[in-house]
N, C-alpha and C positions, 0 to 999 in steps of 0.2 A: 627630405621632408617626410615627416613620420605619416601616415595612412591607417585609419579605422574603418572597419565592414561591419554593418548590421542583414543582419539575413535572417529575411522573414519565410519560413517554412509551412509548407502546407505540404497535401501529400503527392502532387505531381511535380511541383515548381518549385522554385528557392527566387523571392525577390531579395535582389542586392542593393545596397546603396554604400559609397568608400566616399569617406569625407578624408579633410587632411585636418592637419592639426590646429586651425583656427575654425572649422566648423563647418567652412564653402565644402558643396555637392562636387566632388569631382566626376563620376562616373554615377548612374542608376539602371538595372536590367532585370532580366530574369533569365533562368536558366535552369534545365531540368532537378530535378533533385536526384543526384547521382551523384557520390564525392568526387568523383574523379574531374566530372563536369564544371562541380563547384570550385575544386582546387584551381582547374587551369583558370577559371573569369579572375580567378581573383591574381594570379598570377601575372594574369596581363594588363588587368588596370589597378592592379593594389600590388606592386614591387617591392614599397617600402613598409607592408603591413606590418602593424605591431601587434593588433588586436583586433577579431573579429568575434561578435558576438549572436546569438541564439536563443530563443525562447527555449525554457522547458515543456517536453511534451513528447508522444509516441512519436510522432512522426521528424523530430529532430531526432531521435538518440542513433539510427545506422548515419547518418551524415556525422553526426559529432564525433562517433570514432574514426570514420573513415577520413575526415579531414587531420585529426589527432592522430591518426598512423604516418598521415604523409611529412607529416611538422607545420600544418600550419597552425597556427597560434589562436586556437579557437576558445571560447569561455561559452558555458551553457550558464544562462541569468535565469532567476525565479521569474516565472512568466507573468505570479500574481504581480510582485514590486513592480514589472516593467509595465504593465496594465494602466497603474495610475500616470503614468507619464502619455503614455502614447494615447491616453483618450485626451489629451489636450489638442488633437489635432481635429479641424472640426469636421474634416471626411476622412470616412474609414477606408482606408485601402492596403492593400499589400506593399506598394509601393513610399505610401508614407510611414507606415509599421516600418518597415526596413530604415528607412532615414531616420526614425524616429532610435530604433535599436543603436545606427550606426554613431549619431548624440552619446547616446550610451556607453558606450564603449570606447568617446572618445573623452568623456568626462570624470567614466571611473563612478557612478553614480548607480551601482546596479548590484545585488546582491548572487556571489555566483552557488549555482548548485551541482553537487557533487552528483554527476552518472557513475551509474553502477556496473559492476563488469556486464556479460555478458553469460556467466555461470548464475550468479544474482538473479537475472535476468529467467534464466530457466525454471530455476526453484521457483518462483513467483506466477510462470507461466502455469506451473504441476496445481499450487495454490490455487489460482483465478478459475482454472477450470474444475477445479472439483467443488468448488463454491457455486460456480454456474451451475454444475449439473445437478447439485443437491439443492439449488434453488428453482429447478427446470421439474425436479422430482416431486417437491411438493407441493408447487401449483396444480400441477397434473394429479394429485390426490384430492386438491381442495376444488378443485375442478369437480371432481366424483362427486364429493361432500356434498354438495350445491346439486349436483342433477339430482341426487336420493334427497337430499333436503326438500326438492318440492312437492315429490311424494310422501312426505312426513316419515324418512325412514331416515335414522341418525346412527352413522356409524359408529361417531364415540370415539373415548381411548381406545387403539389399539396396538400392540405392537406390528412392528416395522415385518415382519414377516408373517403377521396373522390378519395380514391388512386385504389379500386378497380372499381369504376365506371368510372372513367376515362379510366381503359385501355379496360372496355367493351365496351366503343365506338372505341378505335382503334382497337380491336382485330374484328372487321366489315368488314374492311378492306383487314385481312388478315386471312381467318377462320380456315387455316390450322395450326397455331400457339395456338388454344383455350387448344387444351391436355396440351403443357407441360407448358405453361401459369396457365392454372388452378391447375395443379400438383404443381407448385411454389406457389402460391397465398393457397395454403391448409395448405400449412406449412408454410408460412406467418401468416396465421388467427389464426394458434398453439400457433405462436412463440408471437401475440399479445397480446392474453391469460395471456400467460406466466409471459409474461411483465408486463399486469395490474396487475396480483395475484402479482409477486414479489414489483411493487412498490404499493400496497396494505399493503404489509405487512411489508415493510419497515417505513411507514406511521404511524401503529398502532404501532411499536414498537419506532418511537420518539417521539410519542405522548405518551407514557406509560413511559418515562425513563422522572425522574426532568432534568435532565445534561441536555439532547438534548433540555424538554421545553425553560430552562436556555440561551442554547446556540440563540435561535431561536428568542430571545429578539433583535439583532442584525439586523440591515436590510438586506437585501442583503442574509440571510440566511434562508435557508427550511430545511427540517425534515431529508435530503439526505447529504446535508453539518453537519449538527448537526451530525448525526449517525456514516458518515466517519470520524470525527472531534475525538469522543467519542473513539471509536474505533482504531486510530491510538495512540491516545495518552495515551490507556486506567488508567494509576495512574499517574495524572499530578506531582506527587510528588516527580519525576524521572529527572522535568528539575529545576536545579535550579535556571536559568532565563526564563521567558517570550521569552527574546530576543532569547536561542535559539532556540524554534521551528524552527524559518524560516530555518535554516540550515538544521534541522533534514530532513523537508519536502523538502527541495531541492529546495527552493527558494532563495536561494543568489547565486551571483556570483562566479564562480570558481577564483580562484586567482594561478599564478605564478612566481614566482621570484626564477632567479639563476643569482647570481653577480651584472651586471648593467640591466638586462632584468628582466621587470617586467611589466605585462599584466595582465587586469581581464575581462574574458571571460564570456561567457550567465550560466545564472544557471545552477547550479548541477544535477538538477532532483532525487537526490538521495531520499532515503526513497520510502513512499509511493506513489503509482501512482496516485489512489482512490483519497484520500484523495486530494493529488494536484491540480487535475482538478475539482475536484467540488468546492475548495476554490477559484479559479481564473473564474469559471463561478459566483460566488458569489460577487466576485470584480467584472464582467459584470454586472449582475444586476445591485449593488447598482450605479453602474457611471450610467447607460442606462436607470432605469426601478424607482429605489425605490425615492419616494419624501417624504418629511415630510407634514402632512398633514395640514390643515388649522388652527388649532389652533398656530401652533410652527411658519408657516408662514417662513421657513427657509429648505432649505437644511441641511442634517447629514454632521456634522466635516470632517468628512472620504470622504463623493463626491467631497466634496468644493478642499478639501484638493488634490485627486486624481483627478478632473477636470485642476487646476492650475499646477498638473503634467504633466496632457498628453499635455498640452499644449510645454511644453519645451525638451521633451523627445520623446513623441509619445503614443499612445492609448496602445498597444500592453505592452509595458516597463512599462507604467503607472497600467496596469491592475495587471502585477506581483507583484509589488511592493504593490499596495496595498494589495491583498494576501498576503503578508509576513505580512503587518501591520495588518488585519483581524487576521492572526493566531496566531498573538503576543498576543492580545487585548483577542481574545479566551480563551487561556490557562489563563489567568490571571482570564478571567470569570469564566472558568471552576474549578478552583485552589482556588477560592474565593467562588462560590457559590452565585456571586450578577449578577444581570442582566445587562447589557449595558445600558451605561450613553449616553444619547443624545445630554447634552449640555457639555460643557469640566466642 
């Protein structure tokens, strides 16, 4: 008799539920979330397992490999598709989740998603934190902004390193503001630290990786684009068109149609976030910043290309679009292993 597991994960426990192959509850439990833990419940009341299944999310991806090391037959499902099924249940709990999963997997009704290695996994960690901490760094300026704003004293543009001499001539002004002023400005100086080492070391590690060399042939792209690029897509071998990234990354339009009403809305933004916004500052670049140099004596394909768009569209729409076309052209780079062609 063939055996299906839905395993509903949280971050201390794993509820289980093994149905067989007409749909009856054979077993339902809980059990810590440890693979090893997981592998043996299942071992002992799912013998004949064919398929066990999992939400995506942080706290399934160490059990997903750790069950995938031992052999057992695990699928990580999109957690949004499984969502519309399991609210059909009219109490929410761990235990019906798991049933509802283990339906799933015994139906074949469930969209599976690809986990990424565990190198993947680090590059993205380098990314997230240095996004925190340059999001950590400008609150704590705009913080500043706001205490001298109520004194009517305005910083202004300043540059990123003339940022603390500037408010030592306004804090002249008002001397009683220098404590928690300088208390901010402390952990500002931390948080810059931070920053340089993280994008330090994001630097040495796409300078060490061919991919990201590879990818970086590209105008319009630095070692930040490369690594996020790397990193979301980690085995390109996974799309089998170029064209879809752009969807994966959530650069195409949403679409709707029911009957005679049909509308296509702003991007999906779905996937990665990272990744998204460094590819569409990368379409900034190449429109604003990147030229070909004096020998070629010409603009890249790609500006000409997305200059003659913004024109008819707008900068904004132009700038997406050509990100979607950057990420196409990428995977194809990356997928091939050749460098970016200049001229068509």
């Amino acid at each position: 008799m063939e055996e299906y597991a839905g395993l509903d994960v949280s971050l201390k426990a794993v509820s289980i539920c093994v149905n067989d192959e007409t749909g009856r509850v054979l077993w339902c439990g809980e059990v810590v979330n440890e693979p090893d833990v997981v592998a043996a419940a299942l071992s002992r009341h799912a013998p004949n397992l064919v398929r066990a299944v999992l939400e995506s999310g942080s706290c399934g991806i160490h059990l997903y490999r750790g069950l995938e090391a031992v052999g057992v037959p695990i699928v990580c499902i999109c957690a949004r598709h499984a969502k519309g099924v399991l609210k059909c249940k009219v109490n929410k709990s761990d235990a019906n989740d798991a049933e509802g999963l283990a339906q799933l997997a015994r139906t074949g009704w469930y969209r599976e998603v690809y986990v990424k290695s565990a190198d993947a996994h680090v590059i993205r960690a380098h990314l997230l934190a240095r996004r925190q901490v340059a999001k950590a760094r400008r609150d704590f300026e705009n913080q500043i902004r706001a205490l001298l704003r109520t004194f009517g004293l305005k910083v202004g543009t300043v540059a990123r390193g003339r940022f603390e001499e500037r408010l030592r001539r306004l804090l002249d002004r008002v001397p009683a503001l220098r404590l928690p002023v300088d208390q901010l400005l402390m952990a500002r100086r931390a948080l810059l630290a931070s920053q340089d080492a993280l994008e330090a070391e994001t630097k040495r590690l796409a300078k060490a990786d061919p991919r990201c060399r590879t990818l970086q042939t590209m105008p319009g792209v630095g070692p930040l684009t490369a690594l996020a690029f790397v990193s979301t897509m980690d085995d390109p071998v996974r799309f089998a068109k170029s064209s879809s990234v752009g969807a994966y990354l959530g650069l195409t339009p949403r679409g709707h149609q029911s009957g005679e009403v049909a509308w296509t809305g702003r991007i999906s933004k779905s996937g990665d976030g990272v990744a998204r916004a460094l590819l569409y500052e990368a379409a900034n670049s190449l429109m604003v910043r990147v030229r070909v140099g004096a020998p070629l004596k010409a603009w890249p394909p790609l500006k000409v290309w997305a200059l003659k768009l913004a024109e008819r569209v707008g900068g904004k729409k132009a700038r997406v679009a050509l990100a979607r076309k950057m990420a196409v052209i990428l995977h194809r780079m990356f997928s091939d292993g050749t460098a970016y062609r200049w001229t068509p």
